[in-house]
N, C-alpha and C positions, 0 to 999 in steps of 0.2 A: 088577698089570701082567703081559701075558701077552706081549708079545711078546720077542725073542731076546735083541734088547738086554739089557733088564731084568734078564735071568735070568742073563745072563750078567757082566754089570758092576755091576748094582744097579739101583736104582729112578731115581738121578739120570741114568742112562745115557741115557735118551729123552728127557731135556730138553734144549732147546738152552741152550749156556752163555751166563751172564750178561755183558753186556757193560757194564761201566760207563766213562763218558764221563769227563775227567779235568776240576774246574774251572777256570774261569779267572780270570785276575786282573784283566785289563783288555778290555775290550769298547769298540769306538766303531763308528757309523753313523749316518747322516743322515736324519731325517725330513723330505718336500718341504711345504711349504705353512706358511702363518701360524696359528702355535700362538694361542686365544683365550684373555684373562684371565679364568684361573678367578673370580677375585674379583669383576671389575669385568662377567663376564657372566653373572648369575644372574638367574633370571627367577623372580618371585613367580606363585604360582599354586595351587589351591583343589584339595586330595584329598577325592575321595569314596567313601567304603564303604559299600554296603547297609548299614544298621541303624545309621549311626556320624551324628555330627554332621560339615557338610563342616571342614575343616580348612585354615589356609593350610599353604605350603609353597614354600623356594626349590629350585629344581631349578639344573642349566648349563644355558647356553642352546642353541640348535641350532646354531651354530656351535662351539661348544666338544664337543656330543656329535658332530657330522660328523667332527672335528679325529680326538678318540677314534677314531673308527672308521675313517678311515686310515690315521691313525699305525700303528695294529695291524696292519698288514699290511706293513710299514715297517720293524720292528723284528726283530730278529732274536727267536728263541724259544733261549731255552739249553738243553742238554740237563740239564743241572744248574743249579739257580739262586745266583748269587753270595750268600755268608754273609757275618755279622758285619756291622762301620762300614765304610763305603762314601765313596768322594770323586767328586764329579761333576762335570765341565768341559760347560758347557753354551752354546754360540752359538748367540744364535738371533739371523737376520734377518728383518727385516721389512717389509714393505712402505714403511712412513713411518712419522714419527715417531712417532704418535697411542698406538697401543698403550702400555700397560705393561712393562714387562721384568718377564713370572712366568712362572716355569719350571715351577709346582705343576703343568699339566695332561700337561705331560712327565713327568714323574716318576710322576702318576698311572697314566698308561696302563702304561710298563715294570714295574708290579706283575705276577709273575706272568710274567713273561716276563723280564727279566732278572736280579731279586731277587723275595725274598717279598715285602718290605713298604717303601714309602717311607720312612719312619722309619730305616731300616737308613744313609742317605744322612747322615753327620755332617760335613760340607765339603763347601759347594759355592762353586764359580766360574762365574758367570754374566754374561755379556756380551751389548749390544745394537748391532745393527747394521745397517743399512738397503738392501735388494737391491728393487726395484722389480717385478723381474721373475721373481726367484726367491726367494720367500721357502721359508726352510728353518729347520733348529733341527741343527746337529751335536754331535753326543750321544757323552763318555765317560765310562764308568762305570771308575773302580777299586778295589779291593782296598785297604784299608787294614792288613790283616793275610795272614799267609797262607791261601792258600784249599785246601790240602794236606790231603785226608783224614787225612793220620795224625796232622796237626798240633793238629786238632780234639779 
C-alpha cells in the first residue's frame, strides 16, 4: 500500500472499520395476503432431461410459489440471522374457512432472511382466523436462548 495513510498507521488504516450489527431476540411483521397449503398444494408433474428417462415429480403449486414471491418482499432481511431454537407466534387470517391452518410455507420463505434454517424453529403457536378482506399471516419470531455474541 502506497498511499499516506498506510505508511503512517498501517495497512488496516485505509480500510473502513467493521461495522457489526447487534442480534436480536425478537422480530414481528406482517405478511398481506393468503398463505397456500404447502401440503395440500402440490402439483404432480413430469421432468425432463436430455439423455435421462422423463421422471414424475411434485412441485408447489402457482399459488404457493406467487405466495413465496411476495412474502419476500414483506419480510424484513436481518442484518445478522437469528441462532440456536427458536419460538414462533404465527396468525394467520384467511379468507374462509376452506383452507388449512399450515404455517410450513411461512417459515419456508423466512429461511435466509430471518434465520438459517426452519428447523432452528422448536415451539410454535399457530392460530386461525377468518378476515374476508384482508387476509394476512402476523409473524413472531423469538429467541429461545441468548442471541449475545459473547454468549455464543
Amino acid at each position: 500500500m502506497t498511499d499516506l495513510a498506510s505508511e503512517l498507521l498501517g495497512p488496516s488504516a485505509s480500510r473502513p472499520p467493521l461495522l457489526r450489527a447487534h442480534p436480536v431476540a425478537t422480530v414481528s411483521f406482517t405478511i398481506r395476503g393468503e398463505p397456500a397449503s404447502k401440503a395440500n398444494s402440490r402439483q404432480l408433474v413430469t421432468l425432463r432431461k436430455k439423455g435421462e428417462e422423463p421422471r414424475p415429480a411434485s412441485i408447489k403449486s402457482k399459488k404457493a410459489r406467487a405466495y413465496e414471491h411476495n412474502a419476500q418482499y414483506q419480510i424484513p432481511r436481518l442484518p445478522i440471522l437469528m441462532i440456536g431454537p427458536l419460538r414462533a407466534t404465527i396468525r394467520i387470517w384467511y379468507t374462509s374457512e376452506l383452507p388449512d391452518l399450515d404455517e410450513s410455507i411461512i417459515l419456508d420463505v423466512m429461511q435466509g432472511r430471518i434465520f438459517r434454517n426452519d428447523r432452528q424453529v422448536r415451539e410454535k403457536h399457530v392460530f386461525h382466523g377468518i378476515d374476508r378482506s384482508n387476509p394476512r399471516a402476523h409473524v413472531t419470531i423469538e429467541a429461545m436462548t441468548a442471541q449475545q455474541e459473547s454468549l455464543l
